[in-house]
N, C-alpha and C positions, 0 to 999 in steps of 0.2 A: 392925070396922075392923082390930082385929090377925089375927082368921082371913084377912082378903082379903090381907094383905100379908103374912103365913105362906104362902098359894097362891103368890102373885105370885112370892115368891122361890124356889118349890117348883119352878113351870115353867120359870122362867128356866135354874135349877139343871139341872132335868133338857134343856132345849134345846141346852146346851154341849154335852153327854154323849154319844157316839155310841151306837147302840143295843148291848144284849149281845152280839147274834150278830155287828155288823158289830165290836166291840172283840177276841170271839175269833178271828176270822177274821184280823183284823190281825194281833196277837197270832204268832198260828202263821205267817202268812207273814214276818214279822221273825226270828221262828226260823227258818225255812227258809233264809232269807239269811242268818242266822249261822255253818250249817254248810255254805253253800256256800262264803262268804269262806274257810273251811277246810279246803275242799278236800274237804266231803261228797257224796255226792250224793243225791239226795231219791227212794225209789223208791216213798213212798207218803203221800199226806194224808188225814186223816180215813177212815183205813181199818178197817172195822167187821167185829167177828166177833161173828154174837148181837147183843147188845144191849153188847157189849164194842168199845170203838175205842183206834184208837192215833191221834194225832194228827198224830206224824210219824214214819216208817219213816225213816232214814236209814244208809247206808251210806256210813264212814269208815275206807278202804283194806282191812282184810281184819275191819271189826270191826261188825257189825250193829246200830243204836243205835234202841233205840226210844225217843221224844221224849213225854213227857206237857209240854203248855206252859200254863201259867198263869198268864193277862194280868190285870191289876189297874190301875186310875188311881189317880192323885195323892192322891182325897181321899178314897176306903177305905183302899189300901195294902194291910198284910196282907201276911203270907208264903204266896204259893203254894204253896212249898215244903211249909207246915205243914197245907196241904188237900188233901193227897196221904197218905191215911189208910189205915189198915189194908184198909180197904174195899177206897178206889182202888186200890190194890196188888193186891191180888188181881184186880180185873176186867184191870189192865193186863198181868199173868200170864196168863190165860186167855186174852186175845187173843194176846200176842208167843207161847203157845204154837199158837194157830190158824195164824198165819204161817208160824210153822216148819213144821206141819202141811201146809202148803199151798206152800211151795218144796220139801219134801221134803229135807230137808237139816238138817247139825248144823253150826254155825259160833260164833266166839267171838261174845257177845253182851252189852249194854250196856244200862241203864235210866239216860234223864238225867231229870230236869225242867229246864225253862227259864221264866224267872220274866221275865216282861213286864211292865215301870213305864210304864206313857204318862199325862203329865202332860198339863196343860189348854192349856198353849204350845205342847204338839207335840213338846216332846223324850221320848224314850225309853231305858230303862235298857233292859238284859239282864241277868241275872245266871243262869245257868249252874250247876245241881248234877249232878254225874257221878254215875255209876251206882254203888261203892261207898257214897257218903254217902246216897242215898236206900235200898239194900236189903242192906245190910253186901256181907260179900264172898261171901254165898253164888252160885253161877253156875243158872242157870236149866236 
């Protein structure tokens, strides 16, 4: 009896839940619209070098921003911020140097994460780390 009604609340639990890829997908497109409200403009999503991606390319006024986004609901939580690891770093290195590779060109440049809250109501946080607090101030 208590295993059937430990499932019962399992499926429930997970029917709320939108799927992973449709939550990252959301996720980045809410970032996208956070740097356009700002005046960015988006010249790439989900763009892969290798087995390396950037998730958003953005370009704000003369400064190149590449966007790692990291969506999260309500009832994990959890700092995106803090799964952006020595690893991640490096892969997202190696891609923003493919890009560069591949416009052919040197310009100032920018590493953010953006941290995605979407709650079970439908509201959604942002919260926005700029590119000295995730890789000090070394420049790429």
């Amino acid at each position: 009896m208590f295993l059937y009604e430990l499932w019962t609340a399992f499926l429930t639990w997970c029917r709320g839940r939108p799927a992973p890829t449709d939550l990252g997908a959301l996720g980045e497109r809410l970032a996208e619209a956070h740097y356009l409200r700002q005046g960015g403009r988006c010249l790439a999503m989900n763009w892969r070098h290798g087995r390396d991606e950037l998730d958003l390319v953005v370009l704000e006024g003369e400064v190149l921003v590449f966007v790692e986004v990291k969506t999260r609901t309500a009832e994990f939580g959890g700092e995106g911020y803090w799964a952006v690891n020595r690893r991640k770093k490096r892969a997202l290195r190696r891609a923003a140097a493919g890009w560069m590779r591949q416009i052919k060109g040197a310009c100032h440049t920018r590493f953010d994460v953006v941290e995605v809250l979407v709650c079970k109501k439908g509201t959604v946080r942002l919260l926005q780390h700029r590119g000295e607090v995730l890789f000090g101030r070394r420049r790429f």
